[in-house]
N, C-alpha and C positions, 0 to 999 in steps of 0.2 A: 566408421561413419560412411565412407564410401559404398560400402555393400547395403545400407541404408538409403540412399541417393541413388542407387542401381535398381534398388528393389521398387521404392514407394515414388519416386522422380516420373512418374505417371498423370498424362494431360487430366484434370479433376475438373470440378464448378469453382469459382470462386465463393459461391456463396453468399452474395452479395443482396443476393434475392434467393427465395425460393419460390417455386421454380426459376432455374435461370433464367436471362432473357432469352437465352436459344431455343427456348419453349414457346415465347410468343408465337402467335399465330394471327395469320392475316384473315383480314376478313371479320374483325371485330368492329364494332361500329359504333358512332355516336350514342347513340339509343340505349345500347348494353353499358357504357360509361356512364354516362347519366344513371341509369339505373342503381349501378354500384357506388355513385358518390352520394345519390340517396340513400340509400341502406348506410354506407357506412356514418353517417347521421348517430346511427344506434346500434353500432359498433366499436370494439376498443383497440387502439387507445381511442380517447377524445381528442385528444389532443391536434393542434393543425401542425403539419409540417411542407414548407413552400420549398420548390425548389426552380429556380429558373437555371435556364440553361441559354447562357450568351455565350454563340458558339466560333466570334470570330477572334483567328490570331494575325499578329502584324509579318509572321513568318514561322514556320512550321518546323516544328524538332520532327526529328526522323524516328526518337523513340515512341513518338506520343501513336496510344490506344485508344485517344479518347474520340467525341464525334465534336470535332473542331473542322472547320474552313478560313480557308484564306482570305482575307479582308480585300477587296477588289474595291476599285474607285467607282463598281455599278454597288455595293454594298453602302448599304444606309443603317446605321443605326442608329435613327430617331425612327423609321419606320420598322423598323425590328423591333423596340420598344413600346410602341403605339402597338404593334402585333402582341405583343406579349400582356401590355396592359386589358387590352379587348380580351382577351382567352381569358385572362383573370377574373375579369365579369362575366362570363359567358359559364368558366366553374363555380365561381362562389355564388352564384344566385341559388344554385341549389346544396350548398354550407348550412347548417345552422348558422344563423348570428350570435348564438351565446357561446359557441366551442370560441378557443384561445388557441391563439399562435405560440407556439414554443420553438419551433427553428423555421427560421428562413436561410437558404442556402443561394450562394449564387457559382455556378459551374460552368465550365466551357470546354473547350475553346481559354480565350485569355480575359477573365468579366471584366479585371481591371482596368485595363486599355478602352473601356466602355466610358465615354465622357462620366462621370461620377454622380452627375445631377440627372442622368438618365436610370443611376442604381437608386436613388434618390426617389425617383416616381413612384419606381415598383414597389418600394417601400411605402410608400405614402399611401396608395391604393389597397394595400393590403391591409393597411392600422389603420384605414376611414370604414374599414368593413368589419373588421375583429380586433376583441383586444388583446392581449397578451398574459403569460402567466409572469411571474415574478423573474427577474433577469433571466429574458428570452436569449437564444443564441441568432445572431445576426452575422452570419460566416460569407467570408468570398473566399477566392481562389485570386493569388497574385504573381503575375510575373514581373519580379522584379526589374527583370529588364531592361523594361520602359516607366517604372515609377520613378518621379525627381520626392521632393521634400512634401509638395505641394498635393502631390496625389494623394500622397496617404491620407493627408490632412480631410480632402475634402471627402473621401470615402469615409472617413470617421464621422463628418457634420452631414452627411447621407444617413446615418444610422449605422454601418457595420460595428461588431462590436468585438469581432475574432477576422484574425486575419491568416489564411494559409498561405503563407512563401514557399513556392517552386523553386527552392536554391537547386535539388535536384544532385548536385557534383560542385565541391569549393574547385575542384583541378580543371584550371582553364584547356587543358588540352582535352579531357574529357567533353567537356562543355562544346568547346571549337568539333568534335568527333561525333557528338550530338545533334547541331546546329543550334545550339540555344545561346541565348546570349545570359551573361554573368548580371549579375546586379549592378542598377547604374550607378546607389550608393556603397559605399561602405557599411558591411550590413549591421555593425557595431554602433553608427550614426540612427540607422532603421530601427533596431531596438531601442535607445536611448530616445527617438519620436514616441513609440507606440506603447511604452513604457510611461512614458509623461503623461499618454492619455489614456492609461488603465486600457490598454486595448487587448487582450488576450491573442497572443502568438502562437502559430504552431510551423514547424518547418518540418519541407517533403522532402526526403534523398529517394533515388533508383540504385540500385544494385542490381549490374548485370548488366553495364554498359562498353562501350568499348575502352580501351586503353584503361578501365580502373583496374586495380591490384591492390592487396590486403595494403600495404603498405602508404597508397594514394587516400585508399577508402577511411581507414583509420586515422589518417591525416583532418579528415573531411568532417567525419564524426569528431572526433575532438575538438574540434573548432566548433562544432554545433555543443555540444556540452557547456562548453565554455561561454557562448550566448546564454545558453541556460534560457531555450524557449519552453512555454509549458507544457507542450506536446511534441510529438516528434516522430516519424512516420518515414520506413526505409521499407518499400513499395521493391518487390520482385520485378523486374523486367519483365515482360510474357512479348515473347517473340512469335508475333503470329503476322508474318507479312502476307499470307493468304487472303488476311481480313485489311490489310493495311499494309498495300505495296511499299509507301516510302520505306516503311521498317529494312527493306531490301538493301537501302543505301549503308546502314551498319553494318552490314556481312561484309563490306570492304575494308572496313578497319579492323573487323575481326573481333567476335562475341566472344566475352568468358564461359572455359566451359564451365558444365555443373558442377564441377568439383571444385573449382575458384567460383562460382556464385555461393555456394555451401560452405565456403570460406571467409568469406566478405560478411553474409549473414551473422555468421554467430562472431566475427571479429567485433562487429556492429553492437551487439547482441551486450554484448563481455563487453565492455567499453560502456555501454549503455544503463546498465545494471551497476556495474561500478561506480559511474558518475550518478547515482541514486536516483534515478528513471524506476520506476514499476514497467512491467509491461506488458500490454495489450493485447489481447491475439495475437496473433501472427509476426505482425509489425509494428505496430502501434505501441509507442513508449509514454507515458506522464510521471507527473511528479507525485510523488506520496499523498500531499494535500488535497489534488486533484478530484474532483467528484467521479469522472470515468472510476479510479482505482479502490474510492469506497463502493461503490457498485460492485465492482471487479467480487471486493471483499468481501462482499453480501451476498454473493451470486444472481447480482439484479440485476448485471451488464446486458446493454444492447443493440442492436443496432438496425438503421436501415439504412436505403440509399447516401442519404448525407453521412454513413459512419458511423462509427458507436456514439450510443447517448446513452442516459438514464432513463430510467422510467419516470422520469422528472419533466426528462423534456422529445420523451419518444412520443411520436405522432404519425397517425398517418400521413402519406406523401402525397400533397395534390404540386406536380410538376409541368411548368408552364415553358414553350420554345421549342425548336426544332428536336426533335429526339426522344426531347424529356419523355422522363417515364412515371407517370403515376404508381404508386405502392400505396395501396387498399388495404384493409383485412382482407375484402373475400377477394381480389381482381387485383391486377396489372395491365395500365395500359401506354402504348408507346405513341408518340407523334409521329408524323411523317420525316424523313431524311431529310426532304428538299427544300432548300429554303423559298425558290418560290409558290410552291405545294402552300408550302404553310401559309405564306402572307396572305395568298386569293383565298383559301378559304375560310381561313378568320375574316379576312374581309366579309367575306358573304355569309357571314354570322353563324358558324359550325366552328366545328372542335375536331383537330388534323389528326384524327386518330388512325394507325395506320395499322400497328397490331395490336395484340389484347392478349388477356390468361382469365378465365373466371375460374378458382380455386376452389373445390370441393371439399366437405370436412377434413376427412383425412390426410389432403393436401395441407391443409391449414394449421394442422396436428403435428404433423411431418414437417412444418416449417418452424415450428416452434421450436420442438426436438431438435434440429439441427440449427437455428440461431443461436441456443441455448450453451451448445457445444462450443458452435465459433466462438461466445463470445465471453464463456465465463469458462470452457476448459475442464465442463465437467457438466454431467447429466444424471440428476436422484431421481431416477422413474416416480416413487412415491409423491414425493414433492412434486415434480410438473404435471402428475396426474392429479392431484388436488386442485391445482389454480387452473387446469386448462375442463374440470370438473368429469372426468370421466375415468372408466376403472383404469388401472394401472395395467392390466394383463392385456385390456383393449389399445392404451395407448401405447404399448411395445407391436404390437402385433400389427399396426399402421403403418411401421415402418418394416424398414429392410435388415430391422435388426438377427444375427446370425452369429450364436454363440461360438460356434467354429473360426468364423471373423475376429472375431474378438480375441479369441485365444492366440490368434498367428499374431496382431497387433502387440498383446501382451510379452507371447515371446521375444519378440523385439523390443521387448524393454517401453512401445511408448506409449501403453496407456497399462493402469489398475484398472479390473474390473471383479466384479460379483453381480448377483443376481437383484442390489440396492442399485449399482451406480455404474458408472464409468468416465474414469479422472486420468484425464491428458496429464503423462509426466514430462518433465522439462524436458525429456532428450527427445519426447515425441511434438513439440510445441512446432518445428517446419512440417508436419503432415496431418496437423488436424485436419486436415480438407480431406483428405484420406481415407479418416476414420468419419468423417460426415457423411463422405459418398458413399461409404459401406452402411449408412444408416438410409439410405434414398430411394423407395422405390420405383420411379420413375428412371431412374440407369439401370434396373436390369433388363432391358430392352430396348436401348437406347442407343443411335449410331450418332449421338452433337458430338462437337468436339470440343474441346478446352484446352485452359494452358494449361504449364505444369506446375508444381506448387513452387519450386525450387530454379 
């Protein structure tokens, strides 16, 4: 295992998008967004997928990667929301009114900490203009932290319908080595609330923090088992303090190396499979009954920016706030960083668009290709050349794919292949990202830089 972690323990994409977002490029403009949210009108999916991004926190973990800000007493959020709601009108004028919402996402930063009746609007705004498919996904992000009883409550009579808890680490000195603060309840109290109201739970862990060890981590995981939430999501660390100076304050407690993060992982892994979890890509654990895992079963698994979904409730991403990133079929496009960038120019009735991707066939091909991989763990040339309708020798040949690659992969035990398919085996499930990037060709002349998988 180690000479596996030595070999393939190389900075990759996550994959998250295709192209990454280290691909955007400035200089992309209102004009070309608009353009592309009319096209994709008559584009697939049909589907609407919303994601707001409320980017402020009451106080900042040292591990977070995300694009959060500190809540300042010059920080307003009624007029962050009044920004967000206006952007809202500003894209959906040019929506169809007969497509259907199937996910709205809310992201940060910490959304929770967002008075609730301000999550409340954005909802409202959005069901007066579309309506919805048959039980939509209505997801936040929570930091427990700062929730009492009451929070949750009124996030629920807001519309959310799934709730993600940042428990992150049960080991308070982990937590304290973080800067995060623990839950203010009892998190056993929190299930037994959101349980009462059919609320659909999922809880995040990180692996790859300070002071954790197999022994803390597995403490941590068991305790989450034993909740028994419906999903369940153990997130690699990517230490990239280049991009995100705080990350620097963790080098004083001292990072696990890769060979205790590669221990944590499949402790997690084995633990998680045992307590009858299915599992997701990469990291992403559910339960049997789970629709993610009939997908999984089908090879119809998917995903975009909000995560894996079905083909039920995949959708294009129109994404509203500082950062957000729209996800198109043919385009990607980013907001501006700043949050007073953003407020003046919603004000002034534009769209804060600051980079862009407009996505050529083959990009488009190539993105499929490698979704397909992340997300179901295997790829039948034949079959994804029929539904994306084009020859199979053409849809090989878009990519980076290189029978040589594949062979050195195989030696290693972590993927099956032949000239039908190629099937991620269990011992190769930490370096799918690996065997995607070897399908890419946009990295064979590429100096971005990424994390690493492990």
């Amino acid at each position: 295992m180690n000479g596996l972690i030595e070999k393939y323990n190389l900075p990759v994409p996550r994959y998250t998008s295709y192209p990454p977002a280290n691909f955007f490029h400035e200089g992309y403009g209102e004009g070309e967004l608009i353009h592309a949210i009319e096209a994709s009108n008559r584009q697939e999916p049909a589907h609407l997928s919303f994601y707001i991004h409320l980017p402020y926190c009451n106080r900042m973990c040292h591990y977070c990667g995300c694009n959060a800000y500190p809540r300042t007493r010059s920080s307003s959020d009624i007029q962050y929301v009044q920004a967000v709601i206006r952007e809202a009108d500003l894209v959906c004028s040019h929506i169809d009114s007969d497509r259907k919402i199937a996910q709205i996402h809310f992201g940060g930063g910490s959304p929770s900490t967002f008075d609730p009746d301000l999550i409340g609007a954005i909802n409202e705004k959005l069901f007066s203009r579309f309506g919805t498919i048959d039980d939509p996904e209505i997801a936040i992000e929570c930091h427990p932290g700062y929730m009492n009883a009451l929070a949750y409550e009124r996030l629920i009579d807001a519309g959310v319908n799934r709730m993600s808890l940042g428990i992150q680490d049960f080991d308070p000195a982990v937590m304290k080595a973080s800067n995060r603060l623990p839950s203010l309840l009892p998190m056993e109290e929190v299930f037994a609330l959101l349980r009462e109201r059919q609320i659909h739970i999922n809880l995040d862990f990180i692996y790859g923090l300070p002071l954790q060890t197999v022994e803390s981590f597995t403490n941590t995981i068991t305790r989450a088992i034993t909740l028994s939430p419906d999903r369940l999501v153990t997130f690699s660390y990517a230490h990239v303090p280049h991009l995100f100076p705080r990350q620097k304050l963790l080098e004083r407690k001292g990072l696990p190396t890769e060979e205790l993060k590669s221990r944590l992982f499949h402790a997690a892994q084995q633990l998680l499979l045992q307590g009858g979890y299915r599992q997701i890509g990469m990291d992403h654990y559910v339960k049997e009954e789970d629709e993610l895992y009939q997908a999984l079963s089908s090879g119809t698994l998917h995903r975009n920016f909000q995560g894996y979904c079905t083909r039920r409730t995949t959708g294009q991403v129109y994404a509203f706030g500082v950062t957000a990133i729209s996800q198109l079929a043919g385009a990607y496009a980013q907001n501006t960083k700043s949050i007073d960038e953003y407020l003046t120019t919603i004000h002034d009735g534009h769209l804060p668009i600051k980079k862009g991707y407009n996505l050529n066939r083959e990009e488009q091909v190539t993105r499929e290709v490698i979704t397909t991989l992340m997300c179901n763990g295997e790829i039948h040339w034949l079959e994804l050349a029929e539904r994306l309708r084009i020859p199979r020798e053409e849809l090989q040949a878009m990519t980076a794919f290189s029978e040589e690659k594949m062979c050195r992969f195989a030696d290693d035990g972590l993927i099956f292949f032949d000239q039908e398919q190629i099937v991620m085996r269990e011992k190769g499930s930490p370096y799918v990202r690996n065997v995607a990037a070897s399908l890419d060709p946009l990295l064979l002349n590429s100096n971005k830089t990424f994390s690493k998988p492990i």
